[in-house]
C-alpha positions as CSV (number, residue, x, y, z in Angstrom):
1,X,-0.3,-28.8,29.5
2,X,0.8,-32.3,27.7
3,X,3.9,-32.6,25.4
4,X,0.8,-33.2,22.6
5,X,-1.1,-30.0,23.0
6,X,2.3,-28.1,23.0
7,X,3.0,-29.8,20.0
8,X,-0.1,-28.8,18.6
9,X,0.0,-25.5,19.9
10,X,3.3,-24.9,18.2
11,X,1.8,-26.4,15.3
12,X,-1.0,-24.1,15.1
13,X,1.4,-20.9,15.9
14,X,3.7,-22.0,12.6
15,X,0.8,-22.2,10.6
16,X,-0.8,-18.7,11.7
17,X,2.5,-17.2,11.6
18,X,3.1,-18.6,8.0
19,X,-0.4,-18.0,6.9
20,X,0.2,-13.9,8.1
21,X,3.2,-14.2,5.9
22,X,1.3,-15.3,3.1
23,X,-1.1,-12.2,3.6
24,X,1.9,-10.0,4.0
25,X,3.6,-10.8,1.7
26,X,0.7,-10.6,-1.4
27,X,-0.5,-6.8,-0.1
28,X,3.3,-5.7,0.6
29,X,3.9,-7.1,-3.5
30,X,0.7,-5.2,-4.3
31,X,1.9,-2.0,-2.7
32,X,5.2,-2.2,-4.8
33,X,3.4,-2.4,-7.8
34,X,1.2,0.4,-7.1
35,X,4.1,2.9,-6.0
36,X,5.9,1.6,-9.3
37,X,3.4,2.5,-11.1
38,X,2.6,5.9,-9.8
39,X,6.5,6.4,-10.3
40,X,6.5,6.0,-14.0
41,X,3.4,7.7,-14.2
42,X,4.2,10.8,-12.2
43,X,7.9,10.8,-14.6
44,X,5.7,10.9,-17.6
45,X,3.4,13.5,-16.6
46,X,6.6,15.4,-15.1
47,X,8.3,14.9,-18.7
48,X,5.0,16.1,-20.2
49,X,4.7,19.4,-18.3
50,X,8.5,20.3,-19.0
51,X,7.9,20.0,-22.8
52,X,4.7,22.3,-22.7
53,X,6.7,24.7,-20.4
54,X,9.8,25.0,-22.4
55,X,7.3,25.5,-25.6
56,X,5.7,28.4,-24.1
57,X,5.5,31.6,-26.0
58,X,4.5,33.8,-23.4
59,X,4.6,34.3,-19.6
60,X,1.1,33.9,-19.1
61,X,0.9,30.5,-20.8
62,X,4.3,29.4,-18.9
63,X,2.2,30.3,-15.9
64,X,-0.6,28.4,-16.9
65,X,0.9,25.3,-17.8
66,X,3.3,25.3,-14.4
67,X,-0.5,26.2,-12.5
68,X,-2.2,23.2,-14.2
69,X,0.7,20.5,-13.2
70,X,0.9,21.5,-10.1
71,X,-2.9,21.4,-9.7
72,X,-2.6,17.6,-11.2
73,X,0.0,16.2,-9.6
74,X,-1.5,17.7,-6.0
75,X,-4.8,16.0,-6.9
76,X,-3.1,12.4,-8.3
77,X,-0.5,12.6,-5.0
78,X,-3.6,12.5,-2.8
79,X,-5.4,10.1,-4.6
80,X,-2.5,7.8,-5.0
81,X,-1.6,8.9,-0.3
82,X,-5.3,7.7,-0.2
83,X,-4.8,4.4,-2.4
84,X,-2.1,3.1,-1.0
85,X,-3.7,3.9,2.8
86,X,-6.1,1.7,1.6
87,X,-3.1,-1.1,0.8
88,X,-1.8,-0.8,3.9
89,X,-5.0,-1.3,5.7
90,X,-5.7,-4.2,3.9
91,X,-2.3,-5.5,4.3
92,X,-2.9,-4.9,8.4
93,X,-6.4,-6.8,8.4
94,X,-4.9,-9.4,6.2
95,X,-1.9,-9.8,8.0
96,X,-3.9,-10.5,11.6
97,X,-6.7,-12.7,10.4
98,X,-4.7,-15.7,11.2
99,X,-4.4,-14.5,14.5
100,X,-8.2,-13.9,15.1
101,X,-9.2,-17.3,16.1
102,X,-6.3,-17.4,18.5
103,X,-7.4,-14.3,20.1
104,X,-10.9,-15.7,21.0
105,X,-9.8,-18.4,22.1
106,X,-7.3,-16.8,24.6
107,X,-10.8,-14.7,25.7
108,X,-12.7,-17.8,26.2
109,X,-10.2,-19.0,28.2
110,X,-10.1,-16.2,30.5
């Protein structure tokens, strides 16, 4: 190998390695936002659910009430597991798409 193809190779590995980054870097902000915003959602339905509890007038509806939330935050906890899956997923394929062309290349080689 010449001093110009390992120049280029290094080259190409800075920019793969910076263009991963990139990638990262944009899914891991949008994974922030989402768990940010299922934060302040879950608080205010939390907040919510306290209020109708503590202006029960019976049993049977403090029961109800404490069977609902937990119904609703079990559902929007899955929904919100399955979203941000879904991030990371994306923030895995994102992240190695750089890399592809590297990785055929290495295979043609062989």
């Amino acid at each position: 190998m010449t001093n110009e193809d390992m120049q280029k190779f290094g080259k190409d590995s800075m920019a793969m390695a910076m263009s991963s980054l990139g990638a990262f870097s944009k899914s891991a902000q949008a994974i922030a936002v989402e768990v940010v915003d299922y934060s302040k959602k879950s608080a205010e339905v939390s907040a919510a659910a306290w209020e109708k509890l503590l202006g029960a007038k019976s049993l049977e509806t403090a029961m109800e009430v404490q069977s609902e939330y937990l119904k609703s935050s079990y559902e929007d906890f899955v929904a919100e597991a399955t979203k941000l899956g879904e991030l990371y997923v994306d923030l895995a394929k994102e992240a190695y798409k750089p890399f592809e062309g590297a990785m055929a290349k290495v295979s043609i080689v062989k």
